[in-house]
N, C-alpha and C positions, 0 to 999 in steps of 0.2 A: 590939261592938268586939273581943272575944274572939273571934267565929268570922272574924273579916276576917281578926286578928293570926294565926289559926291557918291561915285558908287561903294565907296567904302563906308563911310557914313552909312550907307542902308545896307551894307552887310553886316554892320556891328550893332545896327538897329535889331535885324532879323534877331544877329543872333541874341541878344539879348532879351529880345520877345522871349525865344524859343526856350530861353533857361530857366524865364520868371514862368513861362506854362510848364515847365519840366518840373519846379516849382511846386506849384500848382496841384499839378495832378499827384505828384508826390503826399505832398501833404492830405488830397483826397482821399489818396489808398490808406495813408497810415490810418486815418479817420474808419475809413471801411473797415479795415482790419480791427480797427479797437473794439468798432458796434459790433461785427461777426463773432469776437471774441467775448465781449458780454452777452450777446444774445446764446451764444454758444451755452455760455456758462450758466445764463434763466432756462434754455431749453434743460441741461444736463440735471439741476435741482428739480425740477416741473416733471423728470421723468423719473427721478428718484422720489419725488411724494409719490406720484401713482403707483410706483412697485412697489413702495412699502404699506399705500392705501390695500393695493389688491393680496396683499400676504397678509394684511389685516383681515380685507372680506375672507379670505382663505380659511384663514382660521375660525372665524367668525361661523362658514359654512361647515365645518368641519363638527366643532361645539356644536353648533346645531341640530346635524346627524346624529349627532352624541346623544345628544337628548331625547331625539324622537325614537333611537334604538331602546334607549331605555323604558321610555312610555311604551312604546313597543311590545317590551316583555314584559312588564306590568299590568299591561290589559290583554293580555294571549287570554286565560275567560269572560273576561269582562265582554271583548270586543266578536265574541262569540253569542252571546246569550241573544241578542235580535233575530239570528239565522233562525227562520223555522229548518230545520234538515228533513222535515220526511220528502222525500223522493217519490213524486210521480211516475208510474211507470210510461205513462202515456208519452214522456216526455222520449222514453227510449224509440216510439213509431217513427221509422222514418218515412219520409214522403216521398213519392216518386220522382224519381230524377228525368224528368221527361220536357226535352226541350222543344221552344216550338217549332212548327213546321218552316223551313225556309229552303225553297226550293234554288231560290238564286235565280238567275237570266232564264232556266227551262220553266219558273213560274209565270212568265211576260208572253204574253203572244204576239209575233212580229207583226207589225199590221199589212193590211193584204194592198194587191199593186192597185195605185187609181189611175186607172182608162187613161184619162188626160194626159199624164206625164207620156204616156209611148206614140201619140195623136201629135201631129202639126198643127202648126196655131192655124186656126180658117183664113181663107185667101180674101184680100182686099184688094181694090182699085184694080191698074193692071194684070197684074196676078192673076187677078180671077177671069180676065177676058184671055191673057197668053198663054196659063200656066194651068189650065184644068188636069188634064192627062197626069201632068208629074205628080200635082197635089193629091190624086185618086191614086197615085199606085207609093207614096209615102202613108197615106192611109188604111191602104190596104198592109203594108210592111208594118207599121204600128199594130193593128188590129193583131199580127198574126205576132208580134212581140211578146203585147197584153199575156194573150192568150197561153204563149210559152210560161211567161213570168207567173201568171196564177196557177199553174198545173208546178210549176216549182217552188212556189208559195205554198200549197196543199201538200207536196210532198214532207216540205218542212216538218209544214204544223202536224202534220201526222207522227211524224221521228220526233218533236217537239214533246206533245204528248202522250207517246208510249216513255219518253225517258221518265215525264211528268208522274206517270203514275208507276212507275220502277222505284221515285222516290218516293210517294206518297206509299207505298206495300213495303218500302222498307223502313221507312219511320214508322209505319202503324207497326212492323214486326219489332221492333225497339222501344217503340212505348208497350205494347204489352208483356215483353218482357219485362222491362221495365215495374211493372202494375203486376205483374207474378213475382219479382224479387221482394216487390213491397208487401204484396198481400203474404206470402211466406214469412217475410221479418217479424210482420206483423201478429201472425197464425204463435209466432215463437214469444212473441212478447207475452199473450194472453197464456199461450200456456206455462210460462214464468210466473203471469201475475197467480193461476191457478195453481199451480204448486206452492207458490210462497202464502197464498189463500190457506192451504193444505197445512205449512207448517214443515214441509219437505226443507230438512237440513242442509242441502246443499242452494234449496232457493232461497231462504234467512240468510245464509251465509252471504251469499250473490248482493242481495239487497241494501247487506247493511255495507258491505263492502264499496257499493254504488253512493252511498251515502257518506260514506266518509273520502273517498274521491270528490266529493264535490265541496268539501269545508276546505277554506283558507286559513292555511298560518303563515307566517313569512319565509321569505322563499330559502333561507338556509337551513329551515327543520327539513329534517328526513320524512320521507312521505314513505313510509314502508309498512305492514302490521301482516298480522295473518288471524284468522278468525276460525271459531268452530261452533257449533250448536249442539247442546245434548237436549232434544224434546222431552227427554222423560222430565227431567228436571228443570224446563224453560230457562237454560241457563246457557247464554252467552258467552264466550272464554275471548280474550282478545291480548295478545301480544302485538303490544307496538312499541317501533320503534323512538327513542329520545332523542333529541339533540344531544350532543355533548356539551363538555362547560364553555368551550370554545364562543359560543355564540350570544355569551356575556361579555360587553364590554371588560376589558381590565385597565382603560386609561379613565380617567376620572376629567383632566381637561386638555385643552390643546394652547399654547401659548406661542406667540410670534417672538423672536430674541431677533431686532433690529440690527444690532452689531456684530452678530455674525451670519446673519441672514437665514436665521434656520427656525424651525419649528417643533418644539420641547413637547415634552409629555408630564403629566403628572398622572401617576400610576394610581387607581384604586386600591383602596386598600385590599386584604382578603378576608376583611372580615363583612365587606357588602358583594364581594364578589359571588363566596358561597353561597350566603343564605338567598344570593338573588334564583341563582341557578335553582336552589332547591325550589323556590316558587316559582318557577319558569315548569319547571316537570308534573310539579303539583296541581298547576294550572291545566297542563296537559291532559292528565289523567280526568280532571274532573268535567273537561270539557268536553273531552272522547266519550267519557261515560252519557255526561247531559245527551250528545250531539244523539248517541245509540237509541238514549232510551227517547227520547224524544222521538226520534225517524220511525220508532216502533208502532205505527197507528192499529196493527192487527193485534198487537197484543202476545206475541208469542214469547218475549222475554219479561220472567220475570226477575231475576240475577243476571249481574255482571261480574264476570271476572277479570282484571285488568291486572296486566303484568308489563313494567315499564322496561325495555332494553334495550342498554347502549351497547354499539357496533362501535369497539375503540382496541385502540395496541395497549398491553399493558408495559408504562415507565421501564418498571423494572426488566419485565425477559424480552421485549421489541416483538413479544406473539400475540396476534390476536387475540380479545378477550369480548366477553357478549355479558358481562354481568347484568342482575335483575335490581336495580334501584328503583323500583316502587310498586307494592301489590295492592292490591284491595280487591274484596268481595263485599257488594251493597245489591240490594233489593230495590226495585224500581217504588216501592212504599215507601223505604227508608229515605230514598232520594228526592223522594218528591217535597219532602218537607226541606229541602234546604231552599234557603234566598240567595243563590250563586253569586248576584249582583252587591254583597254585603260581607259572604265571606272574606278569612283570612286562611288562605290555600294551605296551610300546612296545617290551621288547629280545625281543620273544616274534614282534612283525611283523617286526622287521629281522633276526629269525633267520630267518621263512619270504621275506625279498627284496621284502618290502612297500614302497611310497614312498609317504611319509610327508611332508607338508609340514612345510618347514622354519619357518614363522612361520605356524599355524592361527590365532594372535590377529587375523593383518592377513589371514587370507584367501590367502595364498602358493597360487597352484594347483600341482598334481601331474601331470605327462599321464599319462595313464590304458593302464593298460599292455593296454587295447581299447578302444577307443572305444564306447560299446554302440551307436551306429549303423552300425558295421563288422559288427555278426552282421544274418545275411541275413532282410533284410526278410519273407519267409515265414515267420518264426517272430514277427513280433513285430506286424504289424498286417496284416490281406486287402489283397489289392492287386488290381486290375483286369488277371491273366494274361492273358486270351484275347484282352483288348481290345489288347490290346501285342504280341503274338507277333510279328505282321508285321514290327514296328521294334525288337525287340529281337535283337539276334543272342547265337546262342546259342555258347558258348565251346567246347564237344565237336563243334561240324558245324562251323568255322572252317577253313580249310585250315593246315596248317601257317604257309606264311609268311606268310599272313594273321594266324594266332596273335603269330608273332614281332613281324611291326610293331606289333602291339597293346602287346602288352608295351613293347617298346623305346619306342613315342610315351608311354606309360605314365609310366615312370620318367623321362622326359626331360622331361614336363611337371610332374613333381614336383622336377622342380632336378637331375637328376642325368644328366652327359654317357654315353652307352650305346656299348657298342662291343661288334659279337657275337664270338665266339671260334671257337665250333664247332656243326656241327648235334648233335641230342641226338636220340637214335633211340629216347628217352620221351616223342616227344612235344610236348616243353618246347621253353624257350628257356635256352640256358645263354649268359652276356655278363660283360663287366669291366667298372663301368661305375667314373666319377670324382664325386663329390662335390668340389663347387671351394668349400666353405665354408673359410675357416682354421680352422685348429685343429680343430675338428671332422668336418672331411670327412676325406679321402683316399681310395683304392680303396675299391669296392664288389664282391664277387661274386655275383649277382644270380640263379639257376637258377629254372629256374618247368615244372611238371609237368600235363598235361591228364590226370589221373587221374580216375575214378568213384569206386574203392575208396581207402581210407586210405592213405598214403603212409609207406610205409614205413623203418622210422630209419635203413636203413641209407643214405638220401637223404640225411638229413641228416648222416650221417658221409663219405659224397663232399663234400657243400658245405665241412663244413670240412676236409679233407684241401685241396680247392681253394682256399679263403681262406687257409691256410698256404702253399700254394707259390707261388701269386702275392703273398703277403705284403702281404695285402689287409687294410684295419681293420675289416671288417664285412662278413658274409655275410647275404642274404636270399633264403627259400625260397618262393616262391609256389605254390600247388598248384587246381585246381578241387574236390577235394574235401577232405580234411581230416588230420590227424596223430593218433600213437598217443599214449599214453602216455608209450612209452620214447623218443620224439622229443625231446617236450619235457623229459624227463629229463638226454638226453642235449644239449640246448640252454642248461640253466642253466647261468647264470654264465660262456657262450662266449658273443662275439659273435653271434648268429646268432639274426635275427627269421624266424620261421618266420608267416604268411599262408596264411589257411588260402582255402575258394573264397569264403566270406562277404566276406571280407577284400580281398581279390581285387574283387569285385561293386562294394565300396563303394567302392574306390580309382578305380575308372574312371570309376562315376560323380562321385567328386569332383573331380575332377583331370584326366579325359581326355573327362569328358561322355559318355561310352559309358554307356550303359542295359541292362548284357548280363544274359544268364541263364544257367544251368548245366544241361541237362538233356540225359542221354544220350538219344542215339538208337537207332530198333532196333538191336538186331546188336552194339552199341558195344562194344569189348574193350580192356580199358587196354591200351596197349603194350608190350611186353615187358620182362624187368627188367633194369637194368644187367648189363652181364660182373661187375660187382662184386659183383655179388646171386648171380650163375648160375654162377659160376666154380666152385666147390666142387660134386663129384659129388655125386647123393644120395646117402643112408645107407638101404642096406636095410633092410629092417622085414618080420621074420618072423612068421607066421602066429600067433596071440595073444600079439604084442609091440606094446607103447606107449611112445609118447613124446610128451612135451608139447610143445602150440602155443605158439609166442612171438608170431606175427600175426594180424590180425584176419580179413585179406584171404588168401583161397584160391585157387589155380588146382590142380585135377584132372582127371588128363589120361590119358587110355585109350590102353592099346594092343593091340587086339583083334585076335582071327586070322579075323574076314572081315565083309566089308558086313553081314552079316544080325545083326550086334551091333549094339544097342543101350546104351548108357550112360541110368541114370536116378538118381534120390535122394529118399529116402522124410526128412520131418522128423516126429519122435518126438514125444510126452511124458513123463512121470518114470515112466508106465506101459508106454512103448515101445508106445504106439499112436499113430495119426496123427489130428490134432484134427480135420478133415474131409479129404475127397478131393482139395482143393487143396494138403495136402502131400504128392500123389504127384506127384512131378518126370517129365514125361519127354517125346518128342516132340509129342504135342498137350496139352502144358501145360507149355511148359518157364521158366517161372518163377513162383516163388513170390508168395504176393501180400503178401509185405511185399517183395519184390526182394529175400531176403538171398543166393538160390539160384538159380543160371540155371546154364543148359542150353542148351549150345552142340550140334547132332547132329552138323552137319558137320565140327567140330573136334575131336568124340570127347571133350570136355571139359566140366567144371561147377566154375564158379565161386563160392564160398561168400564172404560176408559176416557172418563170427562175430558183428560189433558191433551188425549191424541185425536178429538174429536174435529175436524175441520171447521173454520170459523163461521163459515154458511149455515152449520149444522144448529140450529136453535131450540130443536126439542125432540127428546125419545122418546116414543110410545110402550108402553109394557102390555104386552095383548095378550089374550088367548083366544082359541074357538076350542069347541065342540058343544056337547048338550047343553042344554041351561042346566045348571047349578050351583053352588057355591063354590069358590074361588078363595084365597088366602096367597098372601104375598107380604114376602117380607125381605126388604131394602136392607141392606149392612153394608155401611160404609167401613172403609178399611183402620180405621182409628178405634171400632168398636160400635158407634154408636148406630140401633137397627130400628127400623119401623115399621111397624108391620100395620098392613094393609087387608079387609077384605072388603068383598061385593058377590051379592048374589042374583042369579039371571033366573029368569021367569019364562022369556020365549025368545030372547038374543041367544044365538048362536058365538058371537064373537062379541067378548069385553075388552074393551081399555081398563085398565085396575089400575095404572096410573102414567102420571107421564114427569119427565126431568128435562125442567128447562132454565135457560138462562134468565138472570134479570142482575141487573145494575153490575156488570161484571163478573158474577158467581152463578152459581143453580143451585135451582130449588125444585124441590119433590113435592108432589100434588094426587092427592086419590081423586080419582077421575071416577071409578063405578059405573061408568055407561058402555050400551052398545047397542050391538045391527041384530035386527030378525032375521035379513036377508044374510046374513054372514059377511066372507071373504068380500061380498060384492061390495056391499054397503058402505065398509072400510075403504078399499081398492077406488070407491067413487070419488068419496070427500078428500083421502090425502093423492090422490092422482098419479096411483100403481095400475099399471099395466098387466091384469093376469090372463092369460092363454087356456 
């Protein structure tokens, strides 16, 4: 009964152990549970500060963007002006693409068998007293191994090196290729650099295009434009393309709303929206212009024409629309006087007479103060000449009153009544014509010149002398070839649209369906210049005396004491030789082959074109030969103003009577009065003509 009463005792023991650890750990868990529950609940805050931290930084980054988009478009010229833009050609050479030789495992030659390896090691101790005979004929079986293994070692290396030089004849035929794609790229480069030397409109065009590919603006401006050159006029034409308004912020900031976990906008207003845009394009334009004229090192622009256009839908119809929101026309003079780095981009265009649309938000167009389909289709896309000639008439073989009704149907199918006044013994057509719009019409005075060469300003100071006296609202000058500089100078801010022959081309065919062309014929000589041009005697010009050219266009004109004279003209370089035999001017080669330089023999004259002269070209000679005697020459620039020149020979054969050459960016005329006893030779020596 004692061990029952005692084993019960230790089972009420156990179990009571077992309830206060049931206890126990009970109580443990709850513990756990409470800490995992508060820890829970510091993890769940600690993860809500960081989400709300990083919606903060979010925003934070956001505003920030915000910012820098803005400075962004507030320094689009500012952040321009350090780029030099002129363009290296050099830079277009590419280098041979020629890798080096690796022939691989057939470059390694296998090394040849050693003797030894096919040989039994020499016999020692016993061996060599039991084992002679075997040792001799395992040497003999080695020797005769070797012997295999070298004749197929040599076969090898022979297969080795024919494969060897299989690839050495076909890497050298790969690099020389190679070195003829280059030397050819190369052959094309220079002769690019030598046409854009030239002034050839399609190499200006190439270049300046090269040039504005290589300016950065930010990567959602459109990178589009198209470009054209008219040489007569060194005048640049450029359509490019705008960003739209789009690319102006319209949130002003970015704000975090905690409570319902989002991210609000506050909207700019439209009164910073617009006027940012309009400095955003303003910027554009002026920087396009800087970048052009800037890249220009050769000098062949002197105007820019920039015409700004956006590629957008118009609100109202969902059709495409390409309107012109901003023009300008500036002179690389006019331009150079600005401090880009200071202007204020909208009163910086309306100081160079830019038009500027008045509402850019709605798209307002601007008419474009050229159209770029007004510059002559030969500078801007190939056209099928030869196939056309037959039906194209050409405006320099036209007869006179043929010219005239052209014009006059011209202007009267573009709305304006024509009435002629007087014939014009330039050529032209001179007429009154009436504009019948209200308010905006009234007289027109309408003059138009069949010139080759540049048309000279003092043209455009007859037209407006003319539009004063008839007390006309508007003069317009047409020309077939093109204007100076000091035209258009003297054009700003006066009535008077000056048409150049591009201008002229596209008008007839818009408006009068004429398909004409402009190209002289042999012989062709502009006409002579107004009394208003010639009226003023010349100014003689003694023998090492100058004076500077004010036009581009020349007429020199001999007055020699018998038939056996000859008039000719040597063109220079900065070395005062001639770049080949095609710049000796004279009766069997009397024109240059850029046509800056012709040679009249029967009129004893030579006609120069300063502007189409190539930049290499730095000085023209005015020569004659035959007997010694007296000479006279007399220089008329096409503005009117003439000088005349003579020199008398004594036992020279051939005179220099004078020479036009460049200095500080213009030319100047110089009586020279010297020459050769020995004649053609003596000349032929010093500028380094080749005569036969």
């Amino acid at each position: 009964m004692a061990t029952v009463a005692r084993m019960q005792r230790e089972a009420e023991s156990a179990a009571a152990a077992r309830r206060r650890a049931e206890a126990a750990a009970q109580r443990e868990a709850a513990r756990a549970q409470a800490a995992y529950k508060r820890a829970r609940a510091a993890d769940e805050k600690e993860r809500k500060r960081l989400y709300a931290e990083s919606r903060v930084a979010e925003v934070a980054a956001m505003n920030e963007s915000l910012a820098q988009r803005l400075e962004e478009l507030d320094s689009v010229l500012v952040s321009g002006l350090r780029t030099d833009t002129r363009f290296h050609l050099e830079r277009l050479k590419e280098k041979p693409r020629v890798t080096p030789f690796e022939p691989g495992p057939v470059g390694h030659p296998e090394p040849p068998p050693r003797q030894e390896t096919f040989l039994p090691p020499p016999q020692t101790g016993l061996s060599k007293l039991l084992g002679g005979a075997r040792h001799e004929e395992q040497v003999r079986q080695g020797q005769l191994n070797y012997q295999r293994a070298c004749e197929e070692h040599a076969q090898r290396e022979q297969a080795r090196q024919a494969a060897l030089g299989r690839l050495q004849q076909e890497h050298a035929r790969r690099t020389s290729e190679a070195e003829e794609r280059t030397r050819r790229q190369h052959a094309e480069v220079e002769a690019f650099k030598r046409e854009l030397a030239e002034g050839r409109p399609d190499a200006v065009v190439a270049y300046f295009d090269l040039v504005l590919n290589t300016v950065a603006y930010p990567d959602d401006f459109p990178s589009k434009w198209r470009m054209a050159y008219v040489p007569d006029s060194a005048q640049l034409v450029v359509e490019y393309e705008l960003p739209t308004i789009n690319v102006v912020p319209t949130v002003k900031t970015y704000r975090y709303v905690k409570t319902s976990d989002s991210i609000t906008e506050t909207k700019r207003p439209a009164t910073q929206v617009k006027p940012q845009y309009t400095s955003v394009i303003s910027q554009i334009a002026l920087r396009v212009v800087r970048d052009l004229f800037k890249a220009d090192a050769a000098g062949h622009v002197t105007t820019i024409v920039f015409n700004g256009m956006v590629d957008t839908v118009d609100a109202a119809t969902g059709r495409p629309v390409r309107p012109c929101l901003l023009t300008l026309r500036t002179t690389k003079e006019a331009f150079s006087e600005l401090d880009l780095a200071r202007v204020e981009p909208a009163a910086c265009l309306k100081h160079l007479g830019a038009g500027v649309s008045r509402n850019t938000a709605e798209l307002s167009p601007v008419r474009p103060v050229l159209e770029f389909n007004m510059v002559d289709p030969r500078f801007v896309e190939e056209t099928d000449v030869l196939g056309e000639l037959d039906e194209r008439p050409n405006l320099l073989e036209m007869s006179p009153t043929d010219f005239e009704g052209l014009i006059q149907n011209l202007f009267g199918r573009m709305g304006l009544e024509t009435r002629q006044t007087r014939p014009s013994r330039d050529g032209g057509v001179d007429c009154v014509a009436y504009d019948p719009r209200p308010i905006m019409g009234g007289k027109v005075v309408i003059q138009a010149k069949r010139y080759r060469n540049t048309v000279g300003v003092s043209a455009v100071r007859d037209l407006y002398g003319t539009l004063q006296n008839e007390g006309a609202s508007k003069g317009i000058l047409v020309t077939t070839s093109g204007y100076g500089q000091a035209s258009f100078d003297f054009a700003k801010n006066k009535p008077i649209e000056l048409l150049d022959g591009a201008n002229l081309l596209y008008l007839l065919q818009e408006h009068a369906g004429v398909d004409a062309r402009i190209e002289a014929p042999e012989g062709w000589r502009d006409p002579d210049l107004d009394r208003a041009d010639s009226a003023a005697p010349p100014s003689p010009l003694r023998a090492g005396g100058n004076v500077k050219i004010a036009s581009a266009a020349l007429r020199c004109v001999f007055a020699l004491p018998s038939a056996d004279h000859d008039p000719c003209a040597l063109l220079l370089n900065h070395d005062r030789k001639v770049r080949s035999d095609a710049d000796f001017i004279f009766y069997n080669q009397p024109v240059s082959a850029d046509g800056a330089v012709e040679l009249d023999t029967a009129a004893k004259q030579v006609r120069v074109d300063l502007a189409r002269l190539a930049t290499d070209v730095s000085t023209v000679l005015l020569v004659t030969s035959g007997p010694p005697g007296a000479v006279r020459l007399t220089v008329t620039e096409q503005n009117g103003t003439a000088h005349a020149l003579s020199t008398d020979s004594t036992t020279e054969t051939v005179l220099v009577c004078a020479e036009i050459y460049r200095r500080q960016g213009g030319w100047r005329l110089r009586a020279v009065g010297q020459g050769y006893a020995d004649g053609l030779a003596g000349l032929a020596r010093d500028h380094g003509v080749v005569i036969e």
